[in-house]
Backbone atoms as SQL, in Angstrom:
CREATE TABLE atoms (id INTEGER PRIMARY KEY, chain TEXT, resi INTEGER, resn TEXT, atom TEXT, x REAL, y REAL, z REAL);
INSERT INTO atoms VALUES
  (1, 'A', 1, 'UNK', 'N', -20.280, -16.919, 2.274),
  (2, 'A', 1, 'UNK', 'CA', -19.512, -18.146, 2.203),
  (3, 'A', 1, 'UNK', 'C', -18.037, -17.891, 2.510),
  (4, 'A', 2, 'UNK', 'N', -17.558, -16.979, 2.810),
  (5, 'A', 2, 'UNK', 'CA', -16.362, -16.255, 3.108),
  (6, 'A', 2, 'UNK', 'C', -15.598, -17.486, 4.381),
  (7, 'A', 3, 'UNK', 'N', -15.280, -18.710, 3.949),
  (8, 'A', 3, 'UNK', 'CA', -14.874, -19.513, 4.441),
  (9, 'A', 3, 'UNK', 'C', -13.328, -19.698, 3.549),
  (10, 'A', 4, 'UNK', 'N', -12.379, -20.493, 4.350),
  (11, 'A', 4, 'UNK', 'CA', -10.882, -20.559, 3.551),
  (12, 'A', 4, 'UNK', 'C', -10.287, -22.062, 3.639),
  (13, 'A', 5, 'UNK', 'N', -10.032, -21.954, 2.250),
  (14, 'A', 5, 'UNK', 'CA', -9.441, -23.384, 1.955),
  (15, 'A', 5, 'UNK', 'C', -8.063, -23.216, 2.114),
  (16, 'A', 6, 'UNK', 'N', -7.130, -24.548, 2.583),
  (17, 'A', 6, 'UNK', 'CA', -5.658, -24.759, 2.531),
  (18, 'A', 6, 'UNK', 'C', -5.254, -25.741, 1.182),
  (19, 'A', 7, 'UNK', 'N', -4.462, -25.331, 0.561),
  (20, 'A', 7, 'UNK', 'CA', -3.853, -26.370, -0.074),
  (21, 'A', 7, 'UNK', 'C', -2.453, -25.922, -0.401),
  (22, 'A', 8, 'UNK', 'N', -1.458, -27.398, -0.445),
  (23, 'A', 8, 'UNK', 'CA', -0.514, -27.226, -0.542),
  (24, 'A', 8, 'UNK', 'C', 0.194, -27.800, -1.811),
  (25, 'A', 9, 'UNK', 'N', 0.838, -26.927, -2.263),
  (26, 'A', 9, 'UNK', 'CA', 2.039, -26.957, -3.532),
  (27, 'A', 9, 'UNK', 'C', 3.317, -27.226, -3.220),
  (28, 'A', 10, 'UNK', 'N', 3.915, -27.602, -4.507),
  (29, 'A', 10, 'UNK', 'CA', 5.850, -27.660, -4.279),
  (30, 'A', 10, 'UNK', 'C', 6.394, -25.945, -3.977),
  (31, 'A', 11, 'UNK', 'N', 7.251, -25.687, -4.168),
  (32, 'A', 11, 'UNK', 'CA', 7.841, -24.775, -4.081),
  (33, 'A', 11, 'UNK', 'C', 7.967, -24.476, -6.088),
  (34, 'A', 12, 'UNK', 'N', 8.505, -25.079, -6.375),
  (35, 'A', 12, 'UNK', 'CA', 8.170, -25.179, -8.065),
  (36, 'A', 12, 'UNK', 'C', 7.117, -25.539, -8.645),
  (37, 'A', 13, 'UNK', 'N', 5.834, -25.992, -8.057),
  (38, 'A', 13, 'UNK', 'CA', 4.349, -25.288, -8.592),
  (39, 'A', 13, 'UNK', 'C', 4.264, -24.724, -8.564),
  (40, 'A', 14, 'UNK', 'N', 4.145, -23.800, -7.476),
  (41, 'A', 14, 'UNK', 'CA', 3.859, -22.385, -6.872),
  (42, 'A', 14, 'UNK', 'C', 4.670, -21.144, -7.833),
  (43, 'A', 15, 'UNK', 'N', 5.960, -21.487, -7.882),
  (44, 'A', 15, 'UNK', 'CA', 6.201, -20.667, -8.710),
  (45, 'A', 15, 'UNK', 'C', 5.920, -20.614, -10.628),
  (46, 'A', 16, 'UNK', 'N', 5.569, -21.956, -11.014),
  (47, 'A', 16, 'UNK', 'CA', 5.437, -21.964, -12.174),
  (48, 'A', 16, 'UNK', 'C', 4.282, -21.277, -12.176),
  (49, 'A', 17, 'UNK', 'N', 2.973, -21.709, -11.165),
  (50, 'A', 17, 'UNK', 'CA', 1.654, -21.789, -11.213),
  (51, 'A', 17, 'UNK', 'C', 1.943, -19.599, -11.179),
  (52, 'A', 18, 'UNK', 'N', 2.546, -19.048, -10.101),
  (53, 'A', 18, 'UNK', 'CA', 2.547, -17.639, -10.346),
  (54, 'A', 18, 'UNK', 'C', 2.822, -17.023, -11.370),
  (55, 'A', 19, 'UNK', 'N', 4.270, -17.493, -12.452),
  (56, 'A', 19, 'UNK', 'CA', 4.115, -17.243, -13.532),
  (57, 'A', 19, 'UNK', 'C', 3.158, -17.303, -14.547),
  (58, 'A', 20, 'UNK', 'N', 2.355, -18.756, -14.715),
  (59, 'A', 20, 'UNK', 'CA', 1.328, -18.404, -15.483),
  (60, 'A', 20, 'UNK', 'C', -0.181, -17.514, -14.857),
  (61, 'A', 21, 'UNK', 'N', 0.409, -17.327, -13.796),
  (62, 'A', 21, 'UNK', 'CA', -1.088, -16.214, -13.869),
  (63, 'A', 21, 'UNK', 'C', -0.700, -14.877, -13.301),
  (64, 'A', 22, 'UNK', 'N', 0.553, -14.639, -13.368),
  (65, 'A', 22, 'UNK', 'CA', 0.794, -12.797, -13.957),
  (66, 'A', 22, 'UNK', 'C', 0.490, -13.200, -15.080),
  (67, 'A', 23, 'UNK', 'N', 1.229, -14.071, -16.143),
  (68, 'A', 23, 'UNK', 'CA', 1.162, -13.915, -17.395),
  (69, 'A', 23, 'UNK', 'C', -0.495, -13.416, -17.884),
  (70, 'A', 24, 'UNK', 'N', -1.138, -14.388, -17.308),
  (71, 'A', 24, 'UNK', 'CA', -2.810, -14.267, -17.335),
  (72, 'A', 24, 'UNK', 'C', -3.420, -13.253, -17.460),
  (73, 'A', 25, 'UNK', 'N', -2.783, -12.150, -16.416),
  (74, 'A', 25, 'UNK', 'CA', -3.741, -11.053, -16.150),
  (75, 'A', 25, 'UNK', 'C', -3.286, -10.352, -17.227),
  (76, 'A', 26, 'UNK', 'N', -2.517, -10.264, -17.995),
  (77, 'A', 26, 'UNK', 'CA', -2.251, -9.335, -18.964),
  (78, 'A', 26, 'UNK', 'C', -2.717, -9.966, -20.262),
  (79, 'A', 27, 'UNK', 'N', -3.541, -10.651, -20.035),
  (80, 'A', 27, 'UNK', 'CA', -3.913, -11.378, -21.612),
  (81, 'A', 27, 'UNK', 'C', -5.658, -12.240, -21.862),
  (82, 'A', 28, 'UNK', 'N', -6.147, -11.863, -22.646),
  (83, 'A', 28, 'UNK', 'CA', -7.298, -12.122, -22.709),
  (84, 'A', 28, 'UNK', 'C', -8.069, -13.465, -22.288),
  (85, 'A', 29, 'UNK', 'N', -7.069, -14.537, -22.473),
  (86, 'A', 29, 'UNK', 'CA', -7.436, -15.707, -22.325),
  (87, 'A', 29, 'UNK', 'C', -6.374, -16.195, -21.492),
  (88, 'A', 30, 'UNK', 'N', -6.978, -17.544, -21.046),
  (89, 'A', 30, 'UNK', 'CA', -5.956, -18.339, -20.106),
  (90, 'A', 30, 'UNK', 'C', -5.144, -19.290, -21.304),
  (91, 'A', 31, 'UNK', 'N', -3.689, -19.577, -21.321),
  (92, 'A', 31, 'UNK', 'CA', -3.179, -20.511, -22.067),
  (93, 'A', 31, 'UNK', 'C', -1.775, -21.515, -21.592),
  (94, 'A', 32, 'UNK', 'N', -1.884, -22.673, -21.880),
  (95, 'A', 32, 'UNK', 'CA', -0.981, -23.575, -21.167),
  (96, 'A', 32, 'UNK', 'C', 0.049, -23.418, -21.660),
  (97, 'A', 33, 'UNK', 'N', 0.942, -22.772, -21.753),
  (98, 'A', 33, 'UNK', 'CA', 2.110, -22.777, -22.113),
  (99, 'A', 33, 'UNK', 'C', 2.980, -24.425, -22.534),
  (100, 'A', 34, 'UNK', 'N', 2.584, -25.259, -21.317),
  (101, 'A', 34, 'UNK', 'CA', 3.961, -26.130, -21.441),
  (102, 'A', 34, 'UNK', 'C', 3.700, -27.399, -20.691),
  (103, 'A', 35, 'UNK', 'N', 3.934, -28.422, -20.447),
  (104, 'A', 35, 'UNK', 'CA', 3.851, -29.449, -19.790),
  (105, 'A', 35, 'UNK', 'C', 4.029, -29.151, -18.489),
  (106, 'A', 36, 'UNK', 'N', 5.198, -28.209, -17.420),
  (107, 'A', 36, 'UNK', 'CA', 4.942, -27.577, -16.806),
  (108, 'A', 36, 'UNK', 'C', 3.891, -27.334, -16.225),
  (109, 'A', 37, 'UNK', 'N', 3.316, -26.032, -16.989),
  (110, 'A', 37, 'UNK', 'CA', 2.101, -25.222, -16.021),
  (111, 'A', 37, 'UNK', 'C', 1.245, -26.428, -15.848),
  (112, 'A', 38, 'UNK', 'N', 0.940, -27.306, -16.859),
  (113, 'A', 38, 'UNK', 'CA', -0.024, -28.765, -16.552),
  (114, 'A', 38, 'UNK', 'C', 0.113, -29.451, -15.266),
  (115, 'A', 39, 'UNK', 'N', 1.431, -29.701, -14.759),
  (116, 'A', 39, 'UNK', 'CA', 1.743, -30.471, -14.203),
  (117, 'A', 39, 'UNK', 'C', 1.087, -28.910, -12.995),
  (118, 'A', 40, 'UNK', 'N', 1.589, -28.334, -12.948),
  (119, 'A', 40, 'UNK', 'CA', 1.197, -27.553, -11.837),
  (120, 'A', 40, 'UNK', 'C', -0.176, -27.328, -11.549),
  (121, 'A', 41, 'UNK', 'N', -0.953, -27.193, -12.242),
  (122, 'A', 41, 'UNK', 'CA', -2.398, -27.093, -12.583),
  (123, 'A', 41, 'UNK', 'C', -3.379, -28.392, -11.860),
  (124, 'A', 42, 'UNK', 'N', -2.736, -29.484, -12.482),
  (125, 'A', 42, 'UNK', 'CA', -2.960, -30.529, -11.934),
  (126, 'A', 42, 'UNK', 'C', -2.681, -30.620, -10.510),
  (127, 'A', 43, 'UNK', 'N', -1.711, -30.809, -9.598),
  (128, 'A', 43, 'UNK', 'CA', -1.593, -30.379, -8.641),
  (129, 'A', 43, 'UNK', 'C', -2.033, -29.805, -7.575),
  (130, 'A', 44, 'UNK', 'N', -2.745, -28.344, -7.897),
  (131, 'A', 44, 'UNK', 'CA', -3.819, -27.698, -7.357),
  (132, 'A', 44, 'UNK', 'C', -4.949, -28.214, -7.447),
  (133, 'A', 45, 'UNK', 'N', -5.456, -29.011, -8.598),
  (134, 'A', 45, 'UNK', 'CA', -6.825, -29.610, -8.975),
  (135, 'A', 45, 'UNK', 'C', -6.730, -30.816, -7.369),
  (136, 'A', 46, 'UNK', 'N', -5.315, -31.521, -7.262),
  (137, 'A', 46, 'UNK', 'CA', -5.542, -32.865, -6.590),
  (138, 'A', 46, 'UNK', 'C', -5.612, -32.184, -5.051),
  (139, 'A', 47, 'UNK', 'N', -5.045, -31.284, -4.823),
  (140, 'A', 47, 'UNK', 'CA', -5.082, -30.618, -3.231),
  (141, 'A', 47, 'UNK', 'C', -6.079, -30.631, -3.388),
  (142, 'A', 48, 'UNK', 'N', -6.901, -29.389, -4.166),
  (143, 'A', 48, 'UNK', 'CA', -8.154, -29.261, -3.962),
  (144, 'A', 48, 'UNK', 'C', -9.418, -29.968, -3.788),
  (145, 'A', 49, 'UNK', 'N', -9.354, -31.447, -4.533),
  (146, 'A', 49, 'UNK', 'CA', -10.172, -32.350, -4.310),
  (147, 'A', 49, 'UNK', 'C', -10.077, -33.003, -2.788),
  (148, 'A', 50, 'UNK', 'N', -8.420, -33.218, -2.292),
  (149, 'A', 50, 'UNK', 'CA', -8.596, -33.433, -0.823),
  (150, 'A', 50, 'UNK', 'C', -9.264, -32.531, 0.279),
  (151, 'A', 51, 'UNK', 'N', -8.907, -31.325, -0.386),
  (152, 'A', 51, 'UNK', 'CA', -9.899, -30.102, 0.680),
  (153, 'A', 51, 'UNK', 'C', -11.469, -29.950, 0.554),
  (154, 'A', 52, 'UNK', 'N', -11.729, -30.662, -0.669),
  (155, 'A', 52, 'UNK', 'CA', -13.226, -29.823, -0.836),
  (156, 'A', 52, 'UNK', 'C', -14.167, -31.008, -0.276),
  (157, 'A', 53, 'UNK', 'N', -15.514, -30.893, 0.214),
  (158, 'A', 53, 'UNK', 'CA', -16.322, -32.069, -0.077),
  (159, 'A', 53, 'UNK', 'C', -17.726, -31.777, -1.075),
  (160, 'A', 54, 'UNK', 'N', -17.492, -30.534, -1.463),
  (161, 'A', 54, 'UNK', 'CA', -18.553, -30.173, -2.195),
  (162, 'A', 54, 'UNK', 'C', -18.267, -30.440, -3.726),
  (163, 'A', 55, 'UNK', 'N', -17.711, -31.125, -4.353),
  (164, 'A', 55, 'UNK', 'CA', -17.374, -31.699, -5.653),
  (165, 'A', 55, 'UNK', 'C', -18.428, -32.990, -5.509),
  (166, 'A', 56, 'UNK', 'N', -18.387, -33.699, -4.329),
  (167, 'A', 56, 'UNK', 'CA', -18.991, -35.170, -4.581),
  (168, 'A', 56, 'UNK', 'C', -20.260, -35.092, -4.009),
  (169, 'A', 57, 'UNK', 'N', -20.906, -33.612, -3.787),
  (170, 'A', 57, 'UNK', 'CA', -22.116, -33.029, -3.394),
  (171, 'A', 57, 'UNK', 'C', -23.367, -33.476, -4.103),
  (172, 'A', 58, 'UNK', 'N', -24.603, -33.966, -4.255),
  (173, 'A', 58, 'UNK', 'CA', -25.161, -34.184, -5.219),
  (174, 'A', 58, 'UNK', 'C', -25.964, -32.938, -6.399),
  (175, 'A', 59, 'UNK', 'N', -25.765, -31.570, -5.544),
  (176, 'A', 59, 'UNK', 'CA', -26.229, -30.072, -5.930),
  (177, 'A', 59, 'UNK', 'C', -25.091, -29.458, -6.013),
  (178, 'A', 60, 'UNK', 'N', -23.712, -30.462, -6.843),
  (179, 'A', 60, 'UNK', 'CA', -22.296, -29.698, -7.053),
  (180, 'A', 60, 'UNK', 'C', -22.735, -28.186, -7.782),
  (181, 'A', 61, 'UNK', 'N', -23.761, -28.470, -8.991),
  (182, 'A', 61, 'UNK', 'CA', -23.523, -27.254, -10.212),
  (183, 'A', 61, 'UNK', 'C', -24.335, -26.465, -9.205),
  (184, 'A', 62, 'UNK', 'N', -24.961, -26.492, -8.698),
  (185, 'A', 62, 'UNK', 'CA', -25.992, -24.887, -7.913),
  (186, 'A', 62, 'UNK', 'C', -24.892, -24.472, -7.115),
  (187, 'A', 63, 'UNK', 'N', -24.024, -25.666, -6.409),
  (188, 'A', 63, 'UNK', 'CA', -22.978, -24.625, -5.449),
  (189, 'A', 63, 'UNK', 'C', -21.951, -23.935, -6.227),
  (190, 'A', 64, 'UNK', 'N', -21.497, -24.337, -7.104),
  (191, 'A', 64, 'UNK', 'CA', -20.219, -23.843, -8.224),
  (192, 'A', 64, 'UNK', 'C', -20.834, -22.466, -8.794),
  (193, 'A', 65, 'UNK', 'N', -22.010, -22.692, -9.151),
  (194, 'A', 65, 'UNK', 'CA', -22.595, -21.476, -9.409),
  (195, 'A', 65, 'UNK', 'C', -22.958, -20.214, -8.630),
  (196, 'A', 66, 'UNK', 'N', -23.461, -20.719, -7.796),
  (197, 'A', 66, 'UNK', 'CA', -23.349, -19.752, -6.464),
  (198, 'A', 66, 'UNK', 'C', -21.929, -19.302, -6.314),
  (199, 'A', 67, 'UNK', 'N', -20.807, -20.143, -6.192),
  (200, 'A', 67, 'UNK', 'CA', -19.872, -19.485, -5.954),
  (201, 'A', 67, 'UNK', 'C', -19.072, -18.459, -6.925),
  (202, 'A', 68, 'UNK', 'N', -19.752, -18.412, -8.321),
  (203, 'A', 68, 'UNK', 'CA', -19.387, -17.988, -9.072),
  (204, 'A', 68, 'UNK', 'C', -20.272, -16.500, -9.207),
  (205, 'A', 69, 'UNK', 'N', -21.315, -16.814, -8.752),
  (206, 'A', 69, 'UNK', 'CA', -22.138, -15.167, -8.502),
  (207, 'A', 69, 'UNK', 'C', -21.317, -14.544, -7.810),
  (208, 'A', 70, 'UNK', 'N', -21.007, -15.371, -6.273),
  (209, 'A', 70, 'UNK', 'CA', -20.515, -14.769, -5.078),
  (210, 'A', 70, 'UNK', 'C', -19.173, -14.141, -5.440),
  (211, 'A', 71, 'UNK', 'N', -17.958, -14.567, -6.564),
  (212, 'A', 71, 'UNK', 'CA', -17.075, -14.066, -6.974),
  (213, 'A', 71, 'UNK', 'C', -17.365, -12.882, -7.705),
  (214, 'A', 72, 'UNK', 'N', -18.051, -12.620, -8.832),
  (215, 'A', 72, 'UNK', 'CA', -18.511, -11.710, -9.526),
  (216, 'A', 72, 'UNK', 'C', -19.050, -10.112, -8.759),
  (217, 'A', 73, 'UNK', 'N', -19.901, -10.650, -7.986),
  (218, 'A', 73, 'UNK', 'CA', -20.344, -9.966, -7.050),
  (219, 'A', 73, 'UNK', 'C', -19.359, -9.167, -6.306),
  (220, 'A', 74, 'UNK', 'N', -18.456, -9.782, -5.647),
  (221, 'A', 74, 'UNK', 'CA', -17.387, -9.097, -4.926),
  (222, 'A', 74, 'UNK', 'C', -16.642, -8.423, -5.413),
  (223, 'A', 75, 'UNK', 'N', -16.024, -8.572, -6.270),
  (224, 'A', 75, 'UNK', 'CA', -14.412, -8.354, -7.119),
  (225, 'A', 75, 'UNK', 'C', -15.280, -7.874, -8.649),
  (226, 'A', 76, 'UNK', 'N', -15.985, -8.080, -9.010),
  (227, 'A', 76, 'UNK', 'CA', -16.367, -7.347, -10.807),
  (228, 'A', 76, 'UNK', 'C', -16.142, -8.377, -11.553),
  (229, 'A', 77, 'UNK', 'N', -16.411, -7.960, -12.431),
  (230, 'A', 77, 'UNK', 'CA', -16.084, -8.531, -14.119),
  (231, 'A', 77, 'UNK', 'C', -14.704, -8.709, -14.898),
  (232, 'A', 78, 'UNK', 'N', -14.301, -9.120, -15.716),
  (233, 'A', 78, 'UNK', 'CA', -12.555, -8.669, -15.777),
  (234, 'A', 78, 'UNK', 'C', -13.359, -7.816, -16.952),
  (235, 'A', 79, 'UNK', 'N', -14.412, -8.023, -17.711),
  (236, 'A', 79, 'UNK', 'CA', -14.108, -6.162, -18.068),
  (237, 'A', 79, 'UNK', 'C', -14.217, -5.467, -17.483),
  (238, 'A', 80, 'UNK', 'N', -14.612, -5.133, -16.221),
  (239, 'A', 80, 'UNK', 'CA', -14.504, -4.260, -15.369),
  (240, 'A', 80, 'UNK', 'C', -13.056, -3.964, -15.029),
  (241, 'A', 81, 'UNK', 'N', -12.137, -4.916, -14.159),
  (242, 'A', 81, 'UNK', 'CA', -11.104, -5.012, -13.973),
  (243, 'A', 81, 'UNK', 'C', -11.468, -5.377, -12.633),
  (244, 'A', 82, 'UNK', 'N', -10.485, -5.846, -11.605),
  (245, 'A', 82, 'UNK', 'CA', -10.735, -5.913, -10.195),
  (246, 'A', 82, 'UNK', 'C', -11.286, -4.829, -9.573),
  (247, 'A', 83, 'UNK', 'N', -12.162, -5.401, -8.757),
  (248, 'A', 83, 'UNK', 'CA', -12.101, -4.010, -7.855),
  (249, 'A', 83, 'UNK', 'C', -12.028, -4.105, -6.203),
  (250, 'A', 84, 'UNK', 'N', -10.310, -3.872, -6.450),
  (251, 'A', 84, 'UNK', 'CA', -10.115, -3.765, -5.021),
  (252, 'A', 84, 'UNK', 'C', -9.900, -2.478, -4.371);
């Protein structure tokens, strides 16, 4: 499935959205800090709905899932750690 999506952010999503996910990788769980990262979060959610058409798919959960093997598969576990 090694296909690529575009979506576009502010210049201040992008950077909030990078801060919270260095923060991420160093911490067990994902957490919203702030109205902020929301607003940024959100953001990516609304690009992404313009890019995707597989959300309004009627076999959305088999593809989400699949894509979620297909991630695992590639890159590991985070107990594993990445593996690049």
């Amino acid at each position: 499935m090694d296909e690529t999506v575009t979506i576009t952010v502010t210049k201040a999503e992008a950077l909030v959205l990078f801060e919270l996910l260095a923060e991420f990788s160093n911490a067990p769980a994902l957490s919203i800090p702030g109205e902020a990262e929301r607003i940024s979060l959100r953001a990516v959610q609304a690009s992404l709905e313009k890019a995707l058409v597989e959300p309004f798919m009627e076999d959305y959960q088999r593809i989400v899932d699949d894509a979620r093997k297909e991630l695992v598969a590639k890159w590991g576990s985070s107990e594993e750690g990445l593996n690049t």
